[in-house]
C-alpha positions, 0 to 999 in steps of 0.5 A: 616097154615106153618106161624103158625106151622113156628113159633112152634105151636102145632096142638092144638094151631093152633086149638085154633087160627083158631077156628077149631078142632085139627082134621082139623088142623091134616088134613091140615097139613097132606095134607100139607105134601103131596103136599110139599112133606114133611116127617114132619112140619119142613121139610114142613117149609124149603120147603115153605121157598125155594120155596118162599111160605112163608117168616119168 
């Protein structure tokens, strides 16, 4: 999911990909920042980046 929203996605777009409501998507990402802990999806991104969780 970072992977996508890395590489601009929309909630929307990320819904069509993954076969999915945008309702989940908005869920995870939610979660996502939570666990990070993150202010928002580009924050989240940088975070993942340094601590080696994802790799762009």
């Amino acid at each position: 999911m970072l992977q996508l929203i890395s590489k601009g996605n929309s909630n929307k777009e990320i819904a069509r990909l993954l076969f999915v409501t945008e309702d989940t998507i908005k869920m995870h990402v939610k979660k996502i920042l939570g666990k990070l802990p993150a202010n928002d999806r580009t924050q989240a991104v940088v975070i993942a980046i340094q601590r080696g969780l994802l790799d762009v």
